[in-house]
C-alpha positions as CSV (number, residue, x, y, z in Angstrom):
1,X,118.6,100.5,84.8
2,X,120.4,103.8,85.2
3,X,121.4,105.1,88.3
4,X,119.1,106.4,91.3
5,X,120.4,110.1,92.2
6,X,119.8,111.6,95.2
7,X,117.9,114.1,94.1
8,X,115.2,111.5,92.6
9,X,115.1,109.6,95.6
10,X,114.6,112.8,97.5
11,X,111.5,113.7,94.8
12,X,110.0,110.3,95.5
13,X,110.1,110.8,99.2
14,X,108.7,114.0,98.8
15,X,105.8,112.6,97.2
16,X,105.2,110.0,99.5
17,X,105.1,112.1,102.6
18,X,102.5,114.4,100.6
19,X,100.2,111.2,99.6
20,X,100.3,110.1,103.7
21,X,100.0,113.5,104.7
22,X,97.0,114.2,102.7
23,X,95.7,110.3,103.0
24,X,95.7,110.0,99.3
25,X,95.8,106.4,98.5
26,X,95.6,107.2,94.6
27,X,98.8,109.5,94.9
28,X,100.6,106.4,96.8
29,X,99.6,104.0,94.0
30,X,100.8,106.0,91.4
31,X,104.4,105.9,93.3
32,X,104.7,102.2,92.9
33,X,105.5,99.8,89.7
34,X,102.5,97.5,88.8
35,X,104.3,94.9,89.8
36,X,105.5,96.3,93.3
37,X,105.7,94.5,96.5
38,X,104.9,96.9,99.5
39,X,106.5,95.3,102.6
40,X,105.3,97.0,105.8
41,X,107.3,94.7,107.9
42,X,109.6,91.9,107.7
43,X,106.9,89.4,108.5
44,X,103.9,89.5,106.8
45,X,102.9,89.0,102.9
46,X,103.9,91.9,100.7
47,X,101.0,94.1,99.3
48,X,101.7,93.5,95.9
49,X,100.9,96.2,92.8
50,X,100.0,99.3,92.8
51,X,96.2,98.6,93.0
52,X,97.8,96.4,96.3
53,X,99.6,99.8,97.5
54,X,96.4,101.8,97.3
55,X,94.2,99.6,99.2
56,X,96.9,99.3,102.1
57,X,97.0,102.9,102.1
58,X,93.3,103.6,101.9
59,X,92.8,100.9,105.3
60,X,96.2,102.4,107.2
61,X,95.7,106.1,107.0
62,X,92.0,106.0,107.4
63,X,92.2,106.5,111.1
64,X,95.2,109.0,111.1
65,X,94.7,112.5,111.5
66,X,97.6,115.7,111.4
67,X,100.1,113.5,110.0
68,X,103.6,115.0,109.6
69,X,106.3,112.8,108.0
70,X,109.8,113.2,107.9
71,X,112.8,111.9,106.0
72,X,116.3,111.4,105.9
73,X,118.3,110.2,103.3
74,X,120.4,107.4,104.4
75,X,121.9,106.2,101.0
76,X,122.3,105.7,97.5
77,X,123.5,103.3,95.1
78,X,122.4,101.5,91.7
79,X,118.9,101.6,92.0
80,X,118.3,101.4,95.6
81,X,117.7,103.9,98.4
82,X,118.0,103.8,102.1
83,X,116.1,106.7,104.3
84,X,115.4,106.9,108.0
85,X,111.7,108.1,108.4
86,X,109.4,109.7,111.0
87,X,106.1,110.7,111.3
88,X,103.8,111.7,114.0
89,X,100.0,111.9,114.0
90,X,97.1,111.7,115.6
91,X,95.2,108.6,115.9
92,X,91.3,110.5,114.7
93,X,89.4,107.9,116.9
94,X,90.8,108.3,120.2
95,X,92.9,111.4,120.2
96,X,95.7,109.6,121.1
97,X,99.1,110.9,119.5
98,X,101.8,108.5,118.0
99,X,104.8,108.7,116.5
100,X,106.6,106.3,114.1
101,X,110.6,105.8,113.5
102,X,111.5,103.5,110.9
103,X,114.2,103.1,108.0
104,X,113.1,102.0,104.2
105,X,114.9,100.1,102.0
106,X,113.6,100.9,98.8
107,X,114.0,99.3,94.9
108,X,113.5,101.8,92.0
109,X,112.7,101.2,88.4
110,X,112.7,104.5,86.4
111,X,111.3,106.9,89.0
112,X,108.6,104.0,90.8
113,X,109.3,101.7,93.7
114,X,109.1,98.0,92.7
115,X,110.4,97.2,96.3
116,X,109.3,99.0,99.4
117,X,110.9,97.1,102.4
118,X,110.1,98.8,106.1
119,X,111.0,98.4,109.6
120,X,109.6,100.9,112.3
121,X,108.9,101.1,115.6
122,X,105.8,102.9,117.6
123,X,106.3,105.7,120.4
């Protein structure tokens, strides 16, 4: 597997921000392997493919409204990446404003994830 640069983990993040700011659960699939486990928190079962990543996605953002994501790269090595995230929205039901913090750890083959680990923390 050849090396993840900073540049393609910085592409990747890119694209995710634009698939949650845009609540485009196809454009978050397509950022994961087939095979992909999506682990929103230490705890609970991975979503698992790409098809797995969608759904999540489609369910989590639903609800979300003037989402603005941030990122900073963390880290780089082999074929893992390390970035501390933010993003702040707009819960659409209530009106009510949030804002997340959290750090990925993140598993590359070729330019998709095959291992999206999270931690984060609501404000």
């Amino acid at each position: 597997m050849p090396d993840l640069t900073h540049a393609a983990l910085e592409n990747w993040l890119n694209r995710y921000g634009a698939a949650w700011e845009r609540r485009d659960a196809d454009a978050a699939g397509a950022l994961f392997t087939e095979d992909a486990r999506y682990h929103e928190n230490p705890y609970a079962e991975p979503f698992e493919g790409a098809v797995g990543v969608r759904e999540y996605w489609e369910n989590v953002t639903a609800d979300q409204g003037e989402i603005d994501f941030t990122y900073e790269i963390v880290g780089v090595a082999e074929g893992t990446g390390i970035a501390r995230w933010n993003s702040k929205f707009v819960v659409a039901s209530t009106g009510a404003p949030l804002e997340l913090d959290g750090v990925f750890l993140l598993e590359f083959e070729e330019d998709k994830c095959r291992v999206l680990r999270e931690w984060w923390h609501i404000r």
